[in-house]
C-alpha positions in Angstrom: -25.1 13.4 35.3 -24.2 12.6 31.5 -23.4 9.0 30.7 -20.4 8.9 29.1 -20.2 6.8 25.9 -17.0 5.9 25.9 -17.1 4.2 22.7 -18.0 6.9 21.1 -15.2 9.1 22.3 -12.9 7.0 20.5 -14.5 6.8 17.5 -15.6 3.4 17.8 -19.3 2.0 16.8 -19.3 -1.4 18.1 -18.2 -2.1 21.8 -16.8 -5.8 21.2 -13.7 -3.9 19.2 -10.3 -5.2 20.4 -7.8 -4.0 22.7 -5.7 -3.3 19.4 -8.5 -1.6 17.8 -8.9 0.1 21.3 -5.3 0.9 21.4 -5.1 2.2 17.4 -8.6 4.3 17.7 -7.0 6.2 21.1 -3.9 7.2 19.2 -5.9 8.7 16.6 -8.4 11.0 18.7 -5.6 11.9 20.7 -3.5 13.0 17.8 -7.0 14.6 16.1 -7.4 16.5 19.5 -4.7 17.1 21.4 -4.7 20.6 22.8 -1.0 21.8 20.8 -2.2 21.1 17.8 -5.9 22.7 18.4 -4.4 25.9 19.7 -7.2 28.2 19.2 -10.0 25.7 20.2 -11.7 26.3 23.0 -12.9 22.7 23.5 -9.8 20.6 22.6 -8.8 20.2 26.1 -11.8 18.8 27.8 -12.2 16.4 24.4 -8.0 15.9 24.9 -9.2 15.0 28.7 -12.1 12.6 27.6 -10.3 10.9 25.0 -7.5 9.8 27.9 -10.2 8.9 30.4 -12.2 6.7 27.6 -9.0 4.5 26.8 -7.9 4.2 30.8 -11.4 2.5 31.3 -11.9 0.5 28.3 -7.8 -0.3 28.3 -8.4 -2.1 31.3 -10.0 -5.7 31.2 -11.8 -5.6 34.7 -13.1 -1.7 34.5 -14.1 -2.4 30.9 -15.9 -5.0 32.0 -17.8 -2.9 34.5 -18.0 -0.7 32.1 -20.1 -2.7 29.6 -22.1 -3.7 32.3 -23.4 -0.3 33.0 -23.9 0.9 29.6 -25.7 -2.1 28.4 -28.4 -1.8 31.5 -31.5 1.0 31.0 -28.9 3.9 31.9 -26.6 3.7 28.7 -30.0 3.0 26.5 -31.5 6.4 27.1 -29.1 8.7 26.9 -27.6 10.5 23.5 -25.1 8.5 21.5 -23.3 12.0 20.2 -20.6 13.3 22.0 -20.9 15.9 24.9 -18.5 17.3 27.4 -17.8 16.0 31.0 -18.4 18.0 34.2 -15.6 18.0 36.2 -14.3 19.6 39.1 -11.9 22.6 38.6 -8.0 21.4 37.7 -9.3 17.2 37.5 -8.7 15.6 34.9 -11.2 13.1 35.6 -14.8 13.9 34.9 -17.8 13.3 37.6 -19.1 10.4 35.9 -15.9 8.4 36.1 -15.0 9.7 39.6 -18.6 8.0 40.3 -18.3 4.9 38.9 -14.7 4.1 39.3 -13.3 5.4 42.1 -10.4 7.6 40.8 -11.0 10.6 43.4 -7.9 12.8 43.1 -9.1 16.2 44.4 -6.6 15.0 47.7 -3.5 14.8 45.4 -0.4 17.0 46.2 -0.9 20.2 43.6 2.2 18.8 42.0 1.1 15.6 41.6 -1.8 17.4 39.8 0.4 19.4 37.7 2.1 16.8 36.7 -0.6 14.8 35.6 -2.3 17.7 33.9 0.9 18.7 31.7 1.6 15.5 31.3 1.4 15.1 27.1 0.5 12.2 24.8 3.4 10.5 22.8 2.4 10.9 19.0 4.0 8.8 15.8 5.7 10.8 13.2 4.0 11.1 9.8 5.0 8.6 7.6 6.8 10.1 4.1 6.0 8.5 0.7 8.2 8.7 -2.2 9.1 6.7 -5.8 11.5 4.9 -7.5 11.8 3.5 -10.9 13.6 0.0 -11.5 13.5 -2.2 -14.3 12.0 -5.4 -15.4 14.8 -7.2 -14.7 15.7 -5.3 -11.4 12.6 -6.2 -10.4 12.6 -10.0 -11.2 15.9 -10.8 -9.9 15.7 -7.8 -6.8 18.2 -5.7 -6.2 19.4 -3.2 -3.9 19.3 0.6 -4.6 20.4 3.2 -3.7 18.3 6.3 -3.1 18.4 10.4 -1.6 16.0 12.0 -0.4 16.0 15.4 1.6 15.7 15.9 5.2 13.6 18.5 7.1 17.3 20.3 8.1 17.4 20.6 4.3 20.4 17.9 4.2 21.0 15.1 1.8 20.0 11.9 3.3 21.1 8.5 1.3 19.0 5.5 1.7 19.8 1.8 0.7 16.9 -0.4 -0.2 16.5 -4.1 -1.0 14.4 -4.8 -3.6 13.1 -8.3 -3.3 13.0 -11.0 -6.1 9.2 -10.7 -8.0 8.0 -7.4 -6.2 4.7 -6.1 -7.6 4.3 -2.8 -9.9 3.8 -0.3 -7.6 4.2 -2.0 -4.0 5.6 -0.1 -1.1 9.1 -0.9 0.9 8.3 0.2 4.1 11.8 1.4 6.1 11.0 1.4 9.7 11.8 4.6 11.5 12.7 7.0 8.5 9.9 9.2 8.5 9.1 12.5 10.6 10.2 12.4 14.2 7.3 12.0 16.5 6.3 14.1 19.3 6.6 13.9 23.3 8.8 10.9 22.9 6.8 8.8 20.0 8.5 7.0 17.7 9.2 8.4 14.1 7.6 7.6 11.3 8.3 5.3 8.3 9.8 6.3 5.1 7.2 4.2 2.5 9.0 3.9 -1.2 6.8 3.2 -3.9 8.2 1.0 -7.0 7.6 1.3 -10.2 8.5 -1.1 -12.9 9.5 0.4 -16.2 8.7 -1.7 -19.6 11.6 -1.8 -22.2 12.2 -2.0 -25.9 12.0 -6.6 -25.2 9.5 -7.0 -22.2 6.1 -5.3 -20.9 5.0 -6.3 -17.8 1.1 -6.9 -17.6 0.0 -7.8 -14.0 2.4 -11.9 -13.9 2.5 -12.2 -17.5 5.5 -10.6 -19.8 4.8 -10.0 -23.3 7.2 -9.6 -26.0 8.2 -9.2 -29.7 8.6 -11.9 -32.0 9.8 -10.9 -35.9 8.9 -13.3 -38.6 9.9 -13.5 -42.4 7.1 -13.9 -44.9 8.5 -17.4 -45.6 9.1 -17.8 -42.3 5.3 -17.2 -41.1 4.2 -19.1 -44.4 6.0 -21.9 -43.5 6.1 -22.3 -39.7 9.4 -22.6 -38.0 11.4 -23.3 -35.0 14.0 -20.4 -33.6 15.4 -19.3 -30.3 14.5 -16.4 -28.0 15.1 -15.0 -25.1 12.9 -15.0 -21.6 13.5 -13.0 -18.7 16.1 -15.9 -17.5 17.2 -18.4 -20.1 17.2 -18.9 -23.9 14.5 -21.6 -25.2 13.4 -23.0 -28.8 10.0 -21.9 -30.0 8.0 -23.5 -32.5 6.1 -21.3 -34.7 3.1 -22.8 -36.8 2.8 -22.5 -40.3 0.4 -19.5 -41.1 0.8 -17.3 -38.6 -0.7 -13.3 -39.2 1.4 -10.3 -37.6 -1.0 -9.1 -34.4 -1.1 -13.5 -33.1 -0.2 -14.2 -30.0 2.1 -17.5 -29.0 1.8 -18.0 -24.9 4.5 -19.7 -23.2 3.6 -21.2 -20.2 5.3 -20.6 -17.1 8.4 -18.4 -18.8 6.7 -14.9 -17.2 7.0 -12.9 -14.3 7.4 -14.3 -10.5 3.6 -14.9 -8.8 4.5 -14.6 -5.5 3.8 -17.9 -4.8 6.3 -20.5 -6.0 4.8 -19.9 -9.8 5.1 -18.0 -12.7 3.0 -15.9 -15.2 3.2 -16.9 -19.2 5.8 -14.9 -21.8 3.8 -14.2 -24.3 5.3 -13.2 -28.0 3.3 -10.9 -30.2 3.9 -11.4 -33.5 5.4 -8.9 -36.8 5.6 -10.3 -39.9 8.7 -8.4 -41.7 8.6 -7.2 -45.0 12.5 -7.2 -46.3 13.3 -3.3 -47.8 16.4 -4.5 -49.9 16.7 -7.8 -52.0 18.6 -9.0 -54.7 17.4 -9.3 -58.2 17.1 -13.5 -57.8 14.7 -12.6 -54.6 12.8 -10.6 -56.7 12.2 -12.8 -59.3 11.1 -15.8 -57.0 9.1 -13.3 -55.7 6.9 -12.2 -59.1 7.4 -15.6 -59.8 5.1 -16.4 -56.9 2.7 -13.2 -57.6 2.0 -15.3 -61.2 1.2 -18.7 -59.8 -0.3 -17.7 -56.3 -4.0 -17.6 -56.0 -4.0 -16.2 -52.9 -5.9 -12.5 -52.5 -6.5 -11.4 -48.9 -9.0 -8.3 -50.0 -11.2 -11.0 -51.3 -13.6 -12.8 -48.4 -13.7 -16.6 -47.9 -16.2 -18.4 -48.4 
């Protein structure tokens, strides 16, 4: 008589797995191997029947426990790990081996009993469906709810509303419960999973928590140093600018970026451009060679 590894039959490696893990790694044979999907194997069936006999033992505390027992005495160690199909009586759908060891003789049963146990089928969770939405920066830091249609397996429009949350992450899912495929044999349907995507724009770039934007500087301006306004994400603020600043600088502001997640902020950080004026007036221009005479200042020759 073959041992059965019922462990095995479920795909699992280590027998101190959970009865969640239990639970999750039954679905997923059963679903792999269920005898309407593998129509033209010849196997699937007896696997089908395996795969329900594995997760009524180890589903139950006290036969699992018997269970264990048994495989971790002298028996268990000596036979093959891989799988191999039961022997069972004609129209059972228990093998020898667990008729053995745990009692479940059913060969007296009313034949519609048997039937009925035989045809009886598996409930299987739709497939989930995936899809993508863009929103932008601000969308995404203050949430908002959006609207969005998607196409149904009748071929029918389907509209969806979503609630975006305040601070969600580039590319994190909204899961909507329920919205996917239907299942099969009674299982519940699947989820609809919505992907976001948050869209940079001419004043912000998102970079992981941190926001990076523009900041446009006169010559004097940069010479000089300064202090101006600008805008965040949410409020207006003064900036001070040092004297000397380069175009290509950064100037990080602390705790004026993108949501964290957890209570905090990233940094707004302004790049700066250093803008050379196309039009002047003939008194700018003679400040400005007036400058070019006294200024000893040549940036294509190297410091010392």
């Amino acid at each position: 008589m073959i041992f059965k590894d019922y462990y095995k039959i479920l795909g699992i490696n280590n027998s101190k797995a959970s009865a969640e893990e239990i639970k999750q790694a039954y679905r997923e044979q059963a679903k792999k191997y269920h005898p309407d999907i593998n129509t033209t194997s010849t196997s699937a069936e007896e696997r089908f029947k395996d795969i329900n006999e594995a997760y009524k033992v180890l589903s139950n505390y006290t036969s699992r426990k018997k269970y264990d027992r048994m495989w971790n005495t002298h028996i268990g160690k000596k036979q093959k790990t891989t799988y191999e199909e039961s022997k069972r009586n004609s129209g059972s759908i228990f093998s020898d081996f667990f008729n053995m060891f745990f009692g479940e003789k059913i060969e007296n049963e009313p034949e519609q009993e048997k039937d009925s146990k035989k045809n009886k089928k598996v409930a299987i969770k739709g497939e989930n469906i995936e899809t993508e939405i863009n929103v932008s920066i601000l969308e995404a830091f203050y949430g908002q709810e959006k609207k969005i249609s998607l196409r149904t397996l009748n071929g029918k429009m389907k509209t969806f509303t979503i609630k975006i949350p305040a601070g969600i992450r580039n590319y994190e899912k909204i899961r909507l419960m329920g919205q996917g495929k239907p299942g099969e044999n009674g299982g519940r349907a699947g989820d609809l999973l919505i992907k976001i995507n948050i869209k940079n724009d001419e004043n912000y770039q998102l970079e992981g928590i941190d926001i990076y934007t523009n900041l446009y500087l006169t010559p004097w301006e940069a010479v000089l140093g300064t202090k101006l306004k600008i805008n965040t994400i949410d409020e207006e603020i003064s900036l001070y600018v040092p004297q000397g600043m380069e175009s290509g600088e950064l100037i990080r502001l602390e705790g004026k970026g993108y949501l964290n997640g957890k209570g905090g902020r990233g940094d707004l950080i302004a790049r700066v451009h250093i803008m050379v004026p196309k039009n002047i007036t003939e008194k700018e221009r003679d400040l400005y060679r007036e400058l070019q005479k006294i200024s000893k200042y040549n940036p294509r020759e190297t410091e010392n």
